[in-house]
PDB file with SEQRES, HELIX, SHEET and CRYST1 records, atoms N, CA, C and O in Angstrom:
SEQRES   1 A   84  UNK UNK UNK UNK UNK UNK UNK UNK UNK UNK UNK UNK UNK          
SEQRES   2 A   84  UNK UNK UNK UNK UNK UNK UNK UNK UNK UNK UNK UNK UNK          
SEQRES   3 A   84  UNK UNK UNK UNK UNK UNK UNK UNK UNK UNK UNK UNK UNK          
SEQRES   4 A   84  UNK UNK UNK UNK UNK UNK UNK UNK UNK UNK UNK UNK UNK          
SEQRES   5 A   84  UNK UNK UNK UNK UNK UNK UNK UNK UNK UNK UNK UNK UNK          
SEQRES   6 A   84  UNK UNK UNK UNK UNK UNK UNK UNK UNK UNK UNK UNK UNK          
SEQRES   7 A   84  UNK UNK UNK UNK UNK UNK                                      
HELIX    1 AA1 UNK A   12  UNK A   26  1                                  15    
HELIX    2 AA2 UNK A   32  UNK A   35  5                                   4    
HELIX    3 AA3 UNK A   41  UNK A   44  1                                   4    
HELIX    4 AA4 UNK A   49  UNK A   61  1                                  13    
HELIX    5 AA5 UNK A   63  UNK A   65  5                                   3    
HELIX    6 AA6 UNK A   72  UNK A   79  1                                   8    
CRYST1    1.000    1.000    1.000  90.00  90.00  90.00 P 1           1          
ATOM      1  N   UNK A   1      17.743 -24.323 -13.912  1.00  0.00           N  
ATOM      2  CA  UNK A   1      16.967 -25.507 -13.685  1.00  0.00           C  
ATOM      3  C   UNK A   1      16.351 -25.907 -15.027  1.00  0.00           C  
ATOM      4  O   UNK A   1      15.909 -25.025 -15.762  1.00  0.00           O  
ATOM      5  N   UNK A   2      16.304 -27.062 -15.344  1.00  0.00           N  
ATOM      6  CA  UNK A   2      15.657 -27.747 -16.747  1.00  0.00           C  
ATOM      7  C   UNK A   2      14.616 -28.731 -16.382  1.00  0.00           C  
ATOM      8  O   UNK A   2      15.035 -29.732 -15.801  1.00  0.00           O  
ATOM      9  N   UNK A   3      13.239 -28.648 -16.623  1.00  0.00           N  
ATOM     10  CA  UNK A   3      12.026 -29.638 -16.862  1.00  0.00           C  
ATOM     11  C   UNK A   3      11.585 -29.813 -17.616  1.00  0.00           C  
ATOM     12  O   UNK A   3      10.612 -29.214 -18.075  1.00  0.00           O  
ATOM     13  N   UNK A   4      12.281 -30.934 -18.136  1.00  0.00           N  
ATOM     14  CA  UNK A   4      11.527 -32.154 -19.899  1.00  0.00           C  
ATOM     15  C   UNK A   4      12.483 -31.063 -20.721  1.00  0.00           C  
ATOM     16  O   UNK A   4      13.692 -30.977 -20.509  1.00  0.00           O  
ATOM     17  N   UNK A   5      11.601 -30.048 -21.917  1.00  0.00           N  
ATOM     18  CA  UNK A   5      12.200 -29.106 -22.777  1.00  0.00           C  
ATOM     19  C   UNK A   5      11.913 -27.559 -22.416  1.00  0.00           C  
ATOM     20  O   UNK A   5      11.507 -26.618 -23.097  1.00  0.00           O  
ATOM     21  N   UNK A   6      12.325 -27.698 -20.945  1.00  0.00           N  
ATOM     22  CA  UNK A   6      12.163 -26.082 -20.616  1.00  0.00           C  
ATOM     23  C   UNK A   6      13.160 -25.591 -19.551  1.00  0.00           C  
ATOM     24  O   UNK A   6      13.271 -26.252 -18.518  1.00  0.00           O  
ATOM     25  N   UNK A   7      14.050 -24.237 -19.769  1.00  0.00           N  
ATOM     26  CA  UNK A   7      15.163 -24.338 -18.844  1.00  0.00           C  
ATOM     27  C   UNK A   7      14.483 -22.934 -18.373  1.00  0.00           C  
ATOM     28  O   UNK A   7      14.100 -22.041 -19.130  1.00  0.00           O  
ATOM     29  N   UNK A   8      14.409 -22.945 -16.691  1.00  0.00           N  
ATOM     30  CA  UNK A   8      14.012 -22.063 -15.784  1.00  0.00           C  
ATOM     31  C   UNK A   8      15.403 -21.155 -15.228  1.00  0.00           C  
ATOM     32  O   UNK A   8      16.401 -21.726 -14.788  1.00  0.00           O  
ATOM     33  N   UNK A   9      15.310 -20.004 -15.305  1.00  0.00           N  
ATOM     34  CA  UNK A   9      16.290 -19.134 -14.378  1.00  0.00           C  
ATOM     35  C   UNK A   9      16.125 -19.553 -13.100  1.00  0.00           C  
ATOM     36  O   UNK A   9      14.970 -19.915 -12.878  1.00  0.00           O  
ATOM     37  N   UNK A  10      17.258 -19.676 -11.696  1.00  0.00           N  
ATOM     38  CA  UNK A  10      16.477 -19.987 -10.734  1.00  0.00           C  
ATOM     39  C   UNK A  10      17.763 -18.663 -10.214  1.00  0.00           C  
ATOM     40  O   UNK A  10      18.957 -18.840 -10.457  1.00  0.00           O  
ATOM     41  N   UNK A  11      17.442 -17.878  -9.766  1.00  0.00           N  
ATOM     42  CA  UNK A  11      18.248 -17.050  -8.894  1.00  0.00           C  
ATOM     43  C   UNK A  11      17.558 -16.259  -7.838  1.00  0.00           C  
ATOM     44  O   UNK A  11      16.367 -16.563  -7.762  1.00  0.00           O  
ATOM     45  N   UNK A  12      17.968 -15.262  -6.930  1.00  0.00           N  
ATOM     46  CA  UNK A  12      17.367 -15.175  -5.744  1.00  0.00           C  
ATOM     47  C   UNK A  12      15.757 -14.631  -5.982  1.00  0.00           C  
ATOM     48  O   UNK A  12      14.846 -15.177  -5.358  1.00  0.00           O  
ATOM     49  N   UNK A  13      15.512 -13.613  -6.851  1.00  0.00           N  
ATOM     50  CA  UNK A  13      14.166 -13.452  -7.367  1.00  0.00           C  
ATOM     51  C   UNK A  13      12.976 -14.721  -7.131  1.00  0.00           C  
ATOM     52  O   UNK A  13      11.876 -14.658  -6.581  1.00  0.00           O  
ATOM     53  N   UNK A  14      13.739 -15.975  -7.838  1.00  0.00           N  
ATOM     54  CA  UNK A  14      12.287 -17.158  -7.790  1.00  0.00           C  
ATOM     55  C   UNK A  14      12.647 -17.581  -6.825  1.00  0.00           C  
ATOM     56  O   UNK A  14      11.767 -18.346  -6.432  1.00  0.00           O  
ATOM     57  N   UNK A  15      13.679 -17.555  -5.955  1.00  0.00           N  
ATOM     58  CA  UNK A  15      13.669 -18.229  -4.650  1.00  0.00           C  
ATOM     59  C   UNK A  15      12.950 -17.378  -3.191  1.00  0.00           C  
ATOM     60  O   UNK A  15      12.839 -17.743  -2.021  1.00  0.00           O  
ATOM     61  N   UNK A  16      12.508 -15.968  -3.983  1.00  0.00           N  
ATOM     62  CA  UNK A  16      11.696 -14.859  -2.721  1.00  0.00           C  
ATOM     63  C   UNK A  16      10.323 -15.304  -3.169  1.00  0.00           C  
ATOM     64  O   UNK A  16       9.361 -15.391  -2.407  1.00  0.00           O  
ATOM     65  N   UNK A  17      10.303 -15.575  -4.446  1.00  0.00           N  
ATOM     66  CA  UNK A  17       8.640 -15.903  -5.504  1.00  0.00           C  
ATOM     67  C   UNK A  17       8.096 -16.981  -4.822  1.00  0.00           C  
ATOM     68  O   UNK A  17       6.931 -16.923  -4.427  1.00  0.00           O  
ATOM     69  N   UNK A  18       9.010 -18.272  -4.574  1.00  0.00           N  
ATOM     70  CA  UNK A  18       8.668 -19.285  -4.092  1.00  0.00           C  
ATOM     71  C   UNK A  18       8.718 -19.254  -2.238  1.00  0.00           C  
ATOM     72  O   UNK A  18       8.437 -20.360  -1.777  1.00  0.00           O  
ATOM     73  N   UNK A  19       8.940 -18.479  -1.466  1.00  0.00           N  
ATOM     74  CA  UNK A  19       9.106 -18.381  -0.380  1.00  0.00           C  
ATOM     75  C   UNK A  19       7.460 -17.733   0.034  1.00  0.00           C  
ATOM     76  O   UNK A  19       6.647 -18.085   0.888  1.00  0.00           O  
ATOM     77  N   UNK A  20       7.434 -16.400  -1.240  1.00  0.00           N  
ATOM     78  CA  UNK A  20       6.416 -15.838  -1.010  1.00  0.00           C  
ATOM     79  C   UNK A  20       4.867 -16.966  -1.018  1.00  0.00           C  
ATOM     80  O   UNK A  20       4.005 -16.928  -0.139  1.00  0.00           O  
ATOM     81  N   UNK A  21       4.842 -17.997  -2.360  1.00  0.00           N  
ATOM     82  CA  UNK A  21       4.079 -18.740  -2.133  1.00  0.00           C  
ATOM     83  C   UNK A  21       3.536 -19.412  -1.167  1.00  0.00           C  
ATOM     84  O   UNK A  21       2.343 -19.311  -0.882  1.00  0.00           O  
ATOM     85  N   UNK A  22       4.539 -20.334  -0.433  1.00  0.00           N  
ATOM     86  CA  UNK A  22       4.884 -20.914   0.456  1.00  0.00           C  
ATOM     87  C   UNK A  22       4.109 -20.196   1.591  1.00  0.00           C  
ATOM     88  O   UNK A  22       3.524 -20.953   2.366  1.00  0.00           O  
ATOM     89  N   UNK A  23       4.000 -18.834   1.828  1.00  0.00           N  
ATOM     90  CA  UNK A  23       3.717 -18.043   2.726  1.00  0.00           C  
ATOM     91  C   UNK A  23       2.044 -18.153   2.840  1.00  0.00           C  
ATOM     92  O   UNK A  23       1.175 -18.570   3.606  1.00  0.00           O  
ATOM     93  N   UNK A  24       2.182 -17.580   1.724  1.00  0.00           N  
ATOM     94  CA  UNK A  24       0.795 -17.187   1.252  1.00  0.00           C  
ATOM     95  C   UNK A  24      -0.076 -18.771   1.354  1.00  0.00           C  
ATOM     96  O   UNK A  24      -1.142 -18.582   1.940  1.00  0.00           O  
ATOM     97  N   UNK A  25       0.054 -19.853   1.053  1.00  0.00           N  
ATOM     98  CA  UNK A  25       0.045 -21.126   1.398  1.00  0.00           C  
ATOM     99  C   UNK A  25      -0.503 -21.098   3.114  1.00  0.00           C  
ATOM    100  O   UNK A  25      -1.503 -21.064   3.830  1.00  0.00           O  
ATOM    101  N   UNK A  26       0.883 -21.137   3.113  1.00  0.00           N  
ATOM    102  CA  UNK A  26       0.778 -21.341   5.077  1.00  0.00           C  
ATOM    103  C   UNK A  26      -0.429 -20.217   6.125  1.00  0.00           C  
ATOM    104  O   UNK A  26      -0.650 -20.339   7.330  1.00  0.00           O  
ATOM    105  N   UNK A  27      -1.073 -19.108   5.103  1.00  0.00           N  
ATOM    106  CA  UNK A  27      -2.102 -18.120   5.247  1.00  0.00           C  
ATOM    107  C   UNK A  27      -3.818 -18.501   5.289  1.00  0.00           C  
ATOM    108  O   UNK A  27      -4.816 -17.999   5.807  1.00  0.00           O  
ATOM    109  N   UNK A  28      -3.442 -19.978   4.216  1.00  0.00           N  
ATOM    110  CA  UNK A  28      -4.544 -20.474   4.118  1.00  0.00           C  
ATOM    111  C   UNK A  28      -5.296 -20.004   2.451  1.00  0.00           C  
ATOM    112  O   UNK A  28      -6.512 -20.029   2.262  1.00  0.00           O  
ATOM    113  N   UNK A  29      -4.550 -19.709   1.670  1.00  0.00           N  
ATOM    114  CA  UNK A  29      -4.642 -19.600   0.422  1.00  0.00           C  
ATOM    115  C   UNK A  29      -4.645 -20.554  -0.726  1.00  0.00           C  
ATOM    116  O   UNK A  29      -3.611 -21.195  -0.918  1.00  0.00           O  
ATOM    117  N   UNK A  30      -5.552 -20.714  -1.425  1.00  0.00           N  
ATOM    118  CA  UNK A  30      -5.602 -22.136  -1.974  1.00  0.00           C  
ATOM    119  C   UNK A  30      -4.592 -22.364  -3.123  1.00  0.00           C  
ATOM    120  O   UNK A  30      -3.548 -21.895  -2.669  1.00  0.00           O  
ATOM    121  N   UNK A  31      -4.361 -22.790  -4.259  1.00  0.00           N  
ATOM    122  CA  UNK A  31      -3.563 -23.358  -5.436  1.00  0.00           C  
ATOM    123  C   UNK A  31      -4.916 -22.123  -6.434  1.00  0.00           C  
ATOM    124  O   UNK A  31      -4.679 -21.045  -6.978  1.00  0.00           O  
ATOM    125  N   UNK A  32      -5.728 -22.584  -6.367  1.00  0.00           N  
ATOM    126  CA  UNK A  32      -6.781 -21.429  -7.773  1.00  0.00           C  
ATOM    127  C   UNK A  32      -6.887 -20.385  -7.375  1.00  0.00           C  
ATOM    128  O   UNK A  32      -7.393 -19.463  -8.015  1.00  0.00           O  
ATOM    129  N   UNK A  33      -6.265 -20.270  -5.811  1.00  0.00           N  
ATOM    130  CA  UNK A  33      -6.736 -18.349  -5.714  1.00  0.00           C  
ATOM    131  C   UNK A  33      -5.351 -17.925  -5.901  1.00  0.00           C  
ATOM    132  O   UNK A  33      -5.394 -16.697  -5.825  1.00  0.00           O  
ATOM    133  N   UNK A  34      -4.151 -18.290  -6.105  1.00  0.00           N  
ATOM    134  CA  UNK A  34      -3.265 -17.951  -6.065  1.00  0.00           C  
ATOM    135  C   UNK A  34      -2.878 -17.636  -7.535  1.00  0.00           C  
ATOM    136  O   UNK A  34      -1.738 -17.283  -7.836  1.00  0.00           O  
ATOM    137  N   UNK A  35      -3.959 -17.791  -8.502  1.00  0.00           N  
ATOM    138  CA  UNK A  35      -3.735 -17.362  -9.631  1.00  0.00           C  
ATOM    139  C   UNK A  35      -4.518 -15.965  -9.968  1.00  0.00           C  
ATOM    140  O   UNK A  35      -4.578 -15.472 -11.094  1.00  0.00           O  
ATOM    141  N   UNK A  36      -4.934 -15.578  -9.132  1.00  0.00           N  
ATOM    142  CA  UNK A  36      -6.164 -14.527  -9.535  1.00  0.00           C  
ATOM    143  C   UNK A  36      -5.374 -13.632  -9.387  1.00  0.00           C  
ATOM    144  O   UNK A  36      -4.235 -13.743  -8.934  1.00  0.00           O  
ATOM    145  N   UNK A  37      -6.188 -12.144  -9.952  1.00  0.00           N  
ATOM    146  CA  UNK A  37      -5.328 -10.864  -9.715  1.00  0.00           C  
ATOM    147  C   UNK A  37      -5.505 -10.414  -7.997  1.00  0.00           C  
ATOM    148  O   UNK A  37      -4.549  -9.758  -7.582  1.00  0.00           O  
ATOM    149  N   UNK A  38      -6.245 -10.601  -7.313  1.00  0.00           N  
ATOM    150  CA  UNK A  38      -6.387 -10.339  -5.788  1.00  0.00           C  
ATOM    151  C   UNK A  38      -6.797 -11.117  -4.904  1.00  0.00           C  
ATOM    152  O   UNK A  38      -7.643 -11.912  -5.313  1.00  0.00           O  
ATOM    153  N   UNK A  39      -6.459 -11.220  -3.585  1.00  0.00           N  
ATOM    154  CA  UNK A  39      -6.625 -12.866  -3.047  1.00  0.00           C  
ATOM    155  C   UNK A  39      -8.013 -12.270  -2.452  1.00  0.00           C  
ATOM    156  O   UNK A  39      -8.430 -11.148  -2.167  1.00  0.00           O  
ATOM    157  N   UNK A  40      -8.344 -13.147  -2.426  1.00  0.00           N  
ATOM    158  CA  UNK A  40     -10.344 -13.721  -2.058  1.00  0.00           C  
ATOM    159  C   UNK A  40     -10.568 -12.782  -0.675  1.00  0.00           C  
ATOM    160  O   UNK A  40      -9.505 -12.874  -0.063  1.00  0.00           O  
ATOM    161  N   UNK A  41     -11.030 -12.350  -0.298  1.00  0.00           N  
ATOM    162  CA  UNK A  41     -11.405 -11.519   0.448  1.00  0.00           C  
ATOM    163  C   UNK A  41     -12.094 -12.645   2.233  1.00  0.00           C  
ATOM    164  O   UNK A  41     -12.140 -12.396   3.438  1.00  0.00           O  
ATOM    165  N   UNK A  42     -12.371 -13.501   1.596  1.00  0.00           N  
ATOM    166  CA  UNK A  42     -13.384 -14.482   2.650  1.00  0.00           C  
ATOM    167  C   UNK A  42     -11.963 -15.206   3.434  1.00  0.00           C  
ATOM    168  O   UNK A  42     -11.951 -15.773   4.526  1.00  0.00           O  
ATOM    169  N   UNK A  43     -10.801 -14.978   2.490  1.00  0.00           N  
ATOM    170  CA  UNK A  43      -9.680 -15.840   3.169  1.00  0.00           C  
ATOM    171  C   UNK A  43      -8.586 -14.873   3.947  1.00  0.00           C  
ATOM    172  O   UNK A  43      -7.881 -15.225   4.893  1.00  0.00           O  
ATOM    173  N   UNK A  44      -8.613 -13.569   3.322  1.00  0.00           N  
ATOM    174  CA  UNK A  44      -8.017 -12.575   3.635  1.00  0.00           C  
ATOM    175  C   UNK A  44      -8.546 -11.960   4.716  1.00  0.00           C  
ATOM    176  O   UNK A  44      -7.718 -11.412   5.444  1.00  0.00           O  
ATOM    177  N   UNK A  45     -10.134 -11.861   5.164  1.00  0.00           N  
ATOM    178  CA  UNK A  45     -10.235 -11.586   6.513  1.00  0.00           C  
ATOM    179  C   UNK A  45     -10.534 -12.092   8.134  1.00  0.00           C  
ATOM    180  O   UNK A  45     -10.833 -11.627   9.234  1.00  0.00           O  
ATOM    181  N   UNK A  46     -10.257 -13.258   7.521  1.00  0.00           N  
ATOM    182  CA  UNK A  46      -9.759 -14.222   8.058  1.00  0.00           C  
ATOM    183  C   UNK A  46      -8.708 -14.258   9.162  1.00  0.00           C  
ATOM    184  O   UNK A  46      -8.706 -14.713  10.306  1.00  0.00           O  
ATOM    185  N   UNK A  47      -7.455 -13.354   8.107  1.00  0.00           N  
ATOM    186  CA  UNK A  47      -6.137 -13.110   8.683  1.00  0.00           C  
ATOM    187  C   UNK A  47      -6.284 -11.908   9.811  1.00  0.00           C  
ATOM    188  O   UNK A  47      -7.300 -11.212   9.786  1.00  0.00           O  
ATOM    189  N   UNK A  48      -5.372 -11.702  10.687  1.00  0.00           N  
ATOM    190  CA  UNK A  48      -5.163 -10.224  11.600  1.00  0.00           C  
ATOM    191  C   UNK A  48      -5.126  -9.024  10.539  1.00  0.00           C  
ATOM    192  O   UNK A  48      -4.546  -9.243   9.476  1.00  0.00           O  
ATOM    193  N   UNK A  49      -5.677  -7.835  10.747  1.00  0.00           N  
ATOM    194  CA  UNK A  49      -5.467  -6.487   9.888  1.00  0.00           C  
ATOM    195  C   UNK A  49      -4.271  -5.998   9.701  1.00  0.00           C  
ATOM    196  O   UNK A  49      -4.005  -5.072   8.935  1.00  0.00           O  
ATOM    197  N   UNK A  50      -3.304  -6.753  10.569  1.00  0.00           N  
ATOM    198  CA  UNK A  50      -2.140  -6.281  10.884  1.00  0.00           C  
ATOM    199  C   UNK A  50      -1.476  -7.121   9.229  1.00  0.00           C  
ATOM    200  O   UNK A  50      -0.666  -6.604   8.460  1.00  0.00           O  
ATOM    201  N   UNK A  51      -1.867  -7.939   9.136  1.00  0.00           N  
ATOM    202  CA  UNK A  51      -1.595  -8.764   8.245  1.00  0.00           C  
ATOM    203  C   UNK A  51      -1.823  -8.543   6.470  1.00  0.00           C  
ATOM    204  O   UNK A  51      -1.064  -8.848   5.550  1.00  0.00           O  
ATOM    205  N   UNK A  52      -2.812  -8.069   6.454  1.00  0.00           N  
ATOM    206  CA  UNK A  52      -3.170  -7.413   5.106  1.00  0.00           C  
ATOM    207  C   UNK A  52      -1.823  -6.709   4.213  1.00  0.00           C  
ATOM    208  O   UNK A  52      -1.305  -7.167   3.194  1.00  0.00           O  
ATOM    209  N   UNK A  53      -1.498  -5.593   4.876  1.00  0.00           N  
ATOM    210  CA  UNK A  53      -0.857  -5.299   3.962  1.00  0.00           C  
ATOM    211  C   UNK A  53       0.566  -5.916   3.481  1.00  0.00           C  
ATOM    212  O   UNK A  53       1.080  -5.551   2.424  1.00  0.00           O  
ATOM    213  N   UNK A  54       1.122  -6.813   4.276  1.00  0.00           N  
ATOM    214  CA  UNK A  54       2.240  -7.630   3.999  1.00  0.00           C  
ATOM    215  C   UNK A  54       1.395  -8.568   3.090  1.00  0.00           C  
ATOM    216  O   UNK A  54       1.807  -8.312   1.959  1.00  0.00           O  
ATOM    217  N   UNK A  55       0.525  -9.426   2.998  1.00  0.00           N  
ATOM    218  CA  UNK A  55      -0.405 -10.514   1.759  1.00  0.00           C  
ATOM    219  C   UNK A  55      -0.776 -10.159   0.660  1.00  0.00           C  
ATOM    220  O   UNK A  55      -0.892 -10.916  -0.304  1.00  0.00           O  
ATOM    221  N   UNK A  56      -1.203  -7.964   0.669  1.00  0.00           N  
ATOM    222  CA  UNK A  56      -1.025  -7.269  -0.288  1.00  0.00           C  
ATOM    223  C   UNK A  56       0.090  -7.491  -1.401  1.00  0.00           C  
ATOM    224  O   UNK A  56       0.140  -7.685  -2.616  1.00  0.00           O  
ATOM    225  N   UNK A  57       0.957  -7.357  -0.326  1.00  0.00           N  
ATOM    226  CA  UNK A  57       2.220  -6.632  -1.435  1.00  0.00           C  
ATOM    227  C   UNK A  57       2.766  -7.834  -1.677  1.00  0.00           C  
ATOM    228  O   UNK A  57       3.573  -7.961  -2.598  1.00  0.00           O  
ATOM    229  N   UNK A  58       2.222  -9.402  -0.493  1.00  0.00           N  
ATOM    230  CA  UNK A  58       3.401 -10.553  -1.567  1.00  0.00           C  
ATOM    231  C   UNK A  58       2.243 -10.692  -2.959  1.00  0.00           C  
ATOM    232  O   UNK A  58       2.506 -10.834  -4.153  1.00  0.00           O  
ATOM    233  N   UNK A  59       1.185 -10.611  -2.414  1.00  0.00           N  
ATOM    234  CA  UNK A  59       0.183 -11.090  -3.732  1.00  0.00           C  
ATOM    235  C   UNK A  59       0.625 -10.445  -5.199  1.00  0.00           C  
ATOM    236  O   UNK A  59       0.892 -11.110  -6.201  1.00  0.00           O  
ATOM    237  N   UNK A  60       0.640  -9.097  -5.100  1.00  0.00           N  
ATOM    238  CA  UNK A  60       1.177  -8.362  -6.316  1.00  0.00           C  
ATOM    239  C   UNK A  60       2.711  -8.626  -6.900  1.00  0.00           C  
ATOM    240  O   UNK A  60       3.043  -8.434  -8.070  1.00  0.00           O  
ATOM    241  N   UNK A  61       3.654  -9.149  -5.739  1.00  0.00           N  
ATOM    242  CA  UNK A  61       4.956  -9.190  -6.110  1.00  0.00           C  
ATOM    243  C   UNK A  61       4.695 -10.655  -6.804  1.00  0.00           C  
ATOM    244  O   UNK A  61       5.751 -11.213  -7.101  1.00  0.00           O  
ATOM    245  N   UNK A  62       3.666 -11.292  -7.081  1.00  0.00           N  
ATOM    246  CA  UNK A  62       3.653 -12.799  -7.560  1.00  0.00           C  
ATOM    247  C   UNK A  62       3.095 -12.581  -9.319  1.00  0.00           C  
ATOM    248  O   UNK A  62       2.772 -13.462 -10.116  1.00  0.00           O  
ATOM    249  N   UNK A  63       3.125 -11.518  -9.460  1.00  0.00           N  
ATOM    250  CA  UNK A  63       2.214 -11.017 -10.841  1.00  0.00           C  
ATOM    251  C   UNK A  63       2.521 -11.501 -12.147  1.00  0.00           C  
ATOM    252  O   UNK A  63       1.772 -11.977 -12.999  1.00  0.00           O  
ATOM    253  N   UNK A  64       4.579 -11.162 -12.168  1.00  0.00           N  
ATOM    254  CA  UNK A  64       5.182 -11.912 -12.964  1.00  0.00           C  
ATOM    255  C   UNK A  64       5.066 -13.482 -12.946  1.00  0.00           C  
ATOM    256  O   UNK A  64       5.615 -14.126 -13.840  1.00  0.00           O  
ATOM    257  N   UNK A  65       4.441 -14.038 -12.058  1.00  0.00           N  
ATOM    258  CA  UNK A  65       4.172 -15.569 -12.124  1.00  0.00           C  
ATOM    259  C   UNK A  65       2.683 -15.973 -12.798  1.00  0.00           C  
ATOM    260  O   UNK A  65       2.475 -17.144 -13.115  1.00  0.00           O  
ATOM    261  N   UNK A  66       1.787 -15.066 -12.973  1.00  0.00           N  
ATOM    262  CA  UNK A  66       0.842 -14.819 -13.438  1.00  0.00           C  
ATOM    263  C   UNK A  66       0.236 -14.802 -14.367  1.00  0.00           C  
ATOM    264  O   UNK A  66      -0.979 -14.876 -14.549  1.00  0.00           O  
ATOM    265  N   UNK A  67       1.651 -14.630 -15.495  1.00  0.00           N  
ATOM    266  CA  UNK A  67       1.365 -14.264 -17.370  1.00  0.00           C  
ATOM    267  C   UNK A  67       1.412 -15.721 -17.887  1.00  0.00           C  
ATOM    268  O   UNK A  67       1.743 -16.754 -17.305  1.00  0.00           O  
ATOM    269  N   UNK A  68       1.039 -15.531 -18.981  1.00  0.00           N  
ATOM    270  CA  UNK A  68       0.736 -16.822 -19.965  1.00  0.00           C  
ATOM    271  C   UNK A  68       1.511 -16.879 -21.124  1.00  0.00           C  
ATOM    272  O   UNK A  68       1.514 -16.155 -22.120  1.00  0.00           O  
ATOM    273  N   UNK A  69       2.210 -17.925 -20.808  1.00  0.00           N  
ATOM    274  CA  UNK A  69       2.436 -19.057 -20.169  1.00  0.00           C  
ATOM    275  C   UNK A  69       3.784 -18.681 -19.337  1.00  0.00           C  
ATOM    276  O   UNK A  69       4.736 -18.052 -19.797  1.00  0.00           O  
ATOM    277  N   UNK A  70       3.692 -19.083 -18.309  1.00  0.00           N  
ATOM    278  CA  UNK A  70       4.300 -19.200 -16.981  1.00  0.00           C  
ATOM    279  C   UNK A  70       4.314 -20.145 -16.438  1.00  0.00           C  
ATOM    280  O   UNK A  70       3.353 -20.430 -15.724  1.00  0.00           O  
ATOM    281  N   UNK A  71       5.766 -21.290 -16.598  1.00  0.00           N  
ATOM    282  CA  UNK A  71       5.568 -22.681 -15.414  1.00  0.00           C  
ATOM    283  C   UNK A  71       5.403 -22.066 -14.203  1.00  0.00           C  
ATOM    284  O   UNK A  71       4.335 -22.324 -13.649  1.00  0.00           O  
ATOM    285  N   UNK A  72       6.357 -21.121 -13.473  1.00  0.00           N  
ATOM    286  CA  UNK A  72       6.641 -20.267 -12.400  1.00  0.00           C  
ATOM    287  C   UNK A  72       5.627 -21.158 -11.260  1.00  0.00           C  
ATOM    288  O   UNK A  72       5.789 -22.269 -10.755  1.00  0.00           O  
ATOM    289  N   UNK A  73       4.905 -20.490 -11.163  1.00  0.00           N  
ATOM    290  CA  UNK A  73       3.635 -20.637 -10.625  1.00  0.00           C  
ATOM    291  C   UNK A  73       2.922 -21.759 -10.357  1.00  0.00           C  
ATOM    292  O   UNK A  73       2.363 -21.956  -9.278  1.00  0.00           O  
ATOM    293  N   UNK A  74       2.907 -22.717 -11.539  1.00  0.00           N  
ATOM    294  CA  UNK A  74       2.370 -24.260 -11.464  1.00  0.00           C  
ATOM    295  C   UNK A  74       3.482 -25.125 -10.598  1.00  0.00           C  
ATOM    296  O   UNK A  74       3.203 -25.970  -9.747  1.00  0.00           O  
ATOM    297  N   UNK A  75       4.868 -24.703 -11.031  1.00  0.00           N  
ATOM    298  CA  UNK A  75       5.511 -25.452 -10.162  1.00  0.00           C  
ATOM    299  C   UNK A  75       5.629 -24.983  -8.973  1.00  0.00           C  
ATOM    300  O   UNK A  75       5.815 -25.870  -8.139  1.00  0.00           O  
ATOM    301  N   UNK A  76       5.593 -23.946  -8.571  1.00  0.00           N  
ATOM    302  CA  UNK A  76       5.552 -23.485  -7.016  1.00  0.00           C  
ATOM    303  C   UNK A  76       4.451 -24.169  -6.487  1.00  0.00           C  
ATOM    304  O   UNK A  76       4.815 -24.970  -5.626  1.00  0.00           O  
ATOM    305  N   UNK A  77       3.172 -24.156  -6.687  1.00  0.00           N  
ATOM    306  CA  UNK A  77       2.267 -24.630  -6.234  1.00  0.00           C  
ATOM    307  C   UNK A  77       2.436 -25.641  -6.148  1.00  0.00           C  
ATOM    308  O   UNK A  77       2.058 -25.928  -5.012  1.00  0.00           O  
ATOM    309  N   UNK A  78       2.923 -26.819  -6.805  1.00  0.00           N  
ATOM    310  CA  UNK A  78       3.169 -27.981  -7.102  1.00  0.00           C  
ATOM    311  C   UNK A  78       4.055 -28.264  -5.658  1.00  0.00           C  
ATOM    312  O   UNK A  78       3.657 -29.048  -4.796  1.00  0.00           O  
ATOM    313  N   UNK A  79       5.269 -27.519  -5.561  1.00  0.00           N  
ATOM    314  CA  UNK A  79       6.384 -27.579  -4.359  1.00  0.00           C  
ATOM    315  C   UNK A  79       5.318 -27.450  -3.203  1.00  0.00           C  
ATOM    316  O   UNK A  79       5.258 -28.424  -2.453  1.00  0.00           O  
ATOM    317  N   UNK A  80       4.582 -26.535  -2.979  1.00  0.00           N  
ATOM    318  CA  UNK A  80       3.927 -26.517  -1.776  1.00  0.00           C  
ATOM    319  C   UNK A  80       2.585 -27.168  -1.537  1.00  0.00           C  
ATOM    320  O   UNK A  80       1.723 -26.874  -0.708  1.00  0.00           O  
ATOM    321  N   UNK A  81       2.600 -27.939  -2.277  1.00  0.00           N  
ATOM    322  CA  UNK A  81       0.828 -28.930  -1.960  1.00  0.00           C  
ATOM    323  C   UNK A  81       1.625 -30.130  -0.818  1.00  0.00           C  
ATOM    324  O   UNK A  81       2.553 -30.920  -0.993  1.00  0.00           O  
ATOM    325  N   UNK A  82       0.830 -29.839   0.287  1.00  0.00           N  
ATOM    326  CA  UNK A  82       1.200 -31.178   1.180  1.00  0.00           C  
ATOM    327  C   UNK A  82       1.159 -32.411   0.397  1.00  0.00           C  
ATOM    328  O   UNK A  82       0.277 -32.444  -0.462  1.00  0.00           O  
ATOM    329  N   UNK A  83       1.895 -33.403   0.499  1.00  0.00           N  
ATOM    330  CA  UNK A  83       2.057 -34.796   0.125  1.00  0.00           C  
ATOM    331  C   UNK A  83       0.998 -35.514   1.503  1.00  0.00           C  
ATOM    332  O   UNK A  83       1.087 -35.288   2.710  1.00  0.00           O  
ATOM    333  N   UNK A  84       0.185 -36.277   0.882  1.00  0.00           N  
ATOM    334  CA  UNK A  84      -0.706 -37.271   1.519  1.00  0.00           C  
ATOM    335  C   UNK A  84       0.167 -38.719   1.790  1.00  0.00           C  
ATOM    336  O   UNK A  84      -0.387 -39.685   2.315  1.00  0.00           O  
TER     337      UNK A  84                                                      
END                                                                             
């Protein structure tokens, strides 16, 4: 994939990265907490207990989207912001 002067790998890896977002999204997770090293606790218990440790492990599997500079991440978020 290429945006403006930047060419992205897209193979099944960013397509689990971006699924995982998407998820984590649909959890009730915002665009700024999805950059932090651990998701917010006020939103996380929120969820069923049953639930934790699957939000755990996508949160950490998102880490590589995390480093600087990383489109990864801005554009995922970008894909999953509802359109008004």
């Amino acid at each position: 994939m290429t945006l403006d002067d930047i060419q992205l790998p897209w193979t099944a890896i960013e397509a689990l990265l971006l699924a995982l977002v998407a998820h984590l999204r649909s959890q009730g997770f915002g665009t700024r907490m999805l950059s932090e090293p651990a998701p917010p606790f006020p939103v996380l218990r929120r969820l069923p207990a049953s639930d934790w440790a699957g939000t755990m492990r996508a949160w950490s599997q998102l880490a590589p989207w995390r480093t600087t500079p990383s489109p990864w991440l801005d554009l995922a978020l970008h894909i999953t912001t509802p359109k008004e």
